[in-house]
N, C-alpha and C positions, 0 to 999 in steps of 0.2 A: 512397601518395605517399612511403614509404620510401626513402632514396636519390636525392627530384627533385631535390634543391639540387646532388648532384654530377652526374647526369646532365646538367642544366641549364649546368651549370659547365664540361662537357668540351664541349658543344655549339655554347657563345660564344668558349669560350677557344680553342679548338684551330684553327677555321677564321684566327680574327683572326692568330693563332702564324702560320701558314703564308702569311699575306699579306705578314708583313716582308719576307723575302728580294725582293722584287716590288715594293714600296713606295719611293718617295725619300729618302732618306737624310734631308732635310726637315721630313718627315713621320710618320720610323719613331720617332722619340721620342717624338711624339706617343702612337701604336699602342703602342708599350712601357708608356708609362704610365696607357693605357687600359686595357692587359693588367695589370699592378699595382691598376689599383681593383679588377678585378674579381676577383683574388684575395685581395683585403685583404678585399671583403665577404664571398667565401665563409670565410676565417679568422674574419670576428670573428661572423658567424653563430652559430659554433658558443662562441664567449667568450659572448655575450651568450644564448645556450641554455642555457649552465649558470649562468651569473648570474639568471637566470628561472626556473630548477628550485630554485636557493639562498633565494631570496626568495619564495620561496612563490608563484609566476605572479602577484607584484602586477605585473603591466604598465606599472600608472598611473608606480608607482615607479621601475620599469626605464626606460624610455622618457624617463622626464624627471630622470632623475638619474645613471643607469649607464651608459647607451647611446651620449648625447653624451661625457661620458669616453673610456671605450673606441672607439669610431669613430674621433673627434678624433686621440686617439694613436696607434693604426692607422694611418690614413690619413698622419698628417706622419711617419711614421718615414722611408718612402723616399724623402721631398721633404730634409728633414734629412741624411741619406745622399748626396744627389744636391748640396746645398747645399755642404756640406761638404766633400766629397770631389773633384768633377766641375767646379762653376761656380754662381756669386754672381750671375752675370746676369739680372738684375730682369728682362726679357722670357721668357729661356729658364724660370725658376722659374717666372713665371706662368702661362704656357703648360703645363709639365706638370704642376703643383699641380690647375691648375682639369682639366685632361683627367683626372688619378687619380680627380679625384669625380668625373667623370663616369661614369665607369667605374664607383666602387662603387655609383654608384646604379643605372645600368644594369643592374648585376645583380639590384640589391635590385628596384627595380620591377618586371623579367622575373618573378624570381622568386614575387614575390606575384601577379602576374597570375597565372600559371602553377599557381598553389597554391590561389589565389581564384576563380576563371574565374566562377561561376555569379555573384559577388557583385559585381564591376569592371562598371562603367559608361564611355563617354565622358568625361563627368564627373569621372570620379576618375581616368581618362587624363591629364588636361588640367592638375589639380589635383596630381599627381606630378610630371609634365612642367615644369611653372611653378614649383614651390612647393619641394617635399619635391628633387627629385636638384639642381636650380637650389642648392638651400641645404647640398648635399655638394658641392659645385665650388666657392661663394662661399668656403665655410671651410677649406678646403684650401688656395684661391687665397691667402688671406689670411695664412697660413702661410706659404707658399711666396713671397709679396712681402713680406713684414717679415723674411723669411732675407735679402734682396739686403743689407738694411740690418742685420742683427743680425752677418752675415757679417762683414763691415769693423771691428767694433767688439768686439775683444778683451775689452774691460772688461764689452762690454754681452752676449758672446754667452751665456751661461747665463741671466739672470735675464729674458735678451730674448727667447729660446727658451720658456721656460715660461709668457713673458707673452703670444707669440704664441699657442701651445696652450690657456690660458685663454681667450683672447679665443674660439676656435675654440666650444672646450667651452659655455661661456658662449652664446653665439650661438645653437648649437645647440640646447642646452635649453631658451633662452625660446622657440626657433622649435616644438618640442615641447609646452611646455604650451601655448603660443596654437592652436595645431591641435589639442590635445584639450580645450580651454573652450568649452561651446556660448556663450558672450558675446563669445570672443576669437578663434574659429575662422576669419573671414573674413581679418582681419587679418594672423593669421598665416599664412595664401596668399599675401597681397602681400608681406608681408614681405622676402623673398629679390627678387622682382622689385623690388622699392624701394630696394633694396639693388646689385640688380645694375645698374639701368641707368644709374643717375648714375655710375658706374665706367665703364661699355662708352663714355660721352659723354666723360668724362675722356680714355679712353685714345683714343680719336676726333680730340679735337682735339690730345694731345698726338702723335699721328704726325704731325698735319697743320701742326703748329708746327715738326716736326724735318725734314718735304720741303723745306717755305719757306724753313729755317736753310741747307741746305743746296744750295739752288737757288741762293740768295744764292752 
């Protein structure tokens, strides 16, 4: 299994690369920023392989205390980048924040399936699907919609930046150790879907406030 994670990585990335040219301009930010998670996961793969060799393969350790770090800041650098430099726009941010996690998880899940096979259930299909990549989109999103507003506010953008990536980091970790306590494990499945869907309602009715504002 030497070398899956790049084989794996040239197999996803490459075809999606060659669909931009082809795609609508619309939609190619989208694809761009899918192609960014999915290289941020194969980068910090290897960060968080040597943080695991450092630590003596505690897992328990890694996973709930290094992993949400490093991912977190991985993952918001290009959103940061893209904030900063491109456009503050609270829609456009949200839309590529949550596509990058989508992305890294995309790949992290392929991957482990890929690396797992005899051990992967439906089940733990289902339970990745909903839970674990659901909760790399949520925290990246969250990132990427407190930039529209940390943007604007000169005083606030550094200590609103780091407050955003806390929250992320943060988030991410409880959503970690609730999935590895057998007392807390279910909980933390719903978690990210309790999280996301009273958002997906929000942003629901506030398009459906700004047709009517605008019909008017």
């Amino acid at each position: 299994m030497e070398g899956m994670i790049y084989i794996l990585y040239i197999c996803m990335f490459v075809p999606l690369l060659l669909s931009l040219p082809l795609i609508q301009k619309a939609s190619r930010s989208i694809m761009i920023f899918i192609l960014i998670g999915i290289s941020s996961a194969l980068f910090i793969s290897e960060v968080n392989g040597i943080m695991l060799r450092l630590l003596g393969y505690n897992s328990l350790y890694v996973t709930t205390t290094i992993t949400p770090a490093t991912e977190e800041i991985i993952k918001a650098i290009p959103i940061l980048i893209y904030a900063f430099i491109i456009t503050d726009n609270r829609d456009k941010l949200l839309t590529a924040s949550f596509a990058l996690g989508i992305g890294f998880a995309l790949f992290e899940n392929t991957y482990i399936l890929v690396t797992s096979i005899d051990n992967v259930t439906v089940g733990w299909a289902i339970v990745r699907g909903f839970s674990t990549a659901l909760m790399h989109g949520i925290c990246t999103a969250a990132v990427g919609y407190g930039m529209s507003f940390v943007k604007k506010k000169k005083k606030l953008f550094y200590c609103g930046t780091i407050s955003l990536l806390m929250l992320a980091v943060t988030y991410h970790g409880i959503f970690n150790m609730f999935v590895q306590s057998e007392n807390l494990k279910n909980f933390g499945f719903l978690l990210p879907l309790a999280t996301y869907i009273p958002v997906v309602i929000a942003l629901v009715f506030r398009v459906r406030n700004k047709k009517k504002q605008t019909a008017k």
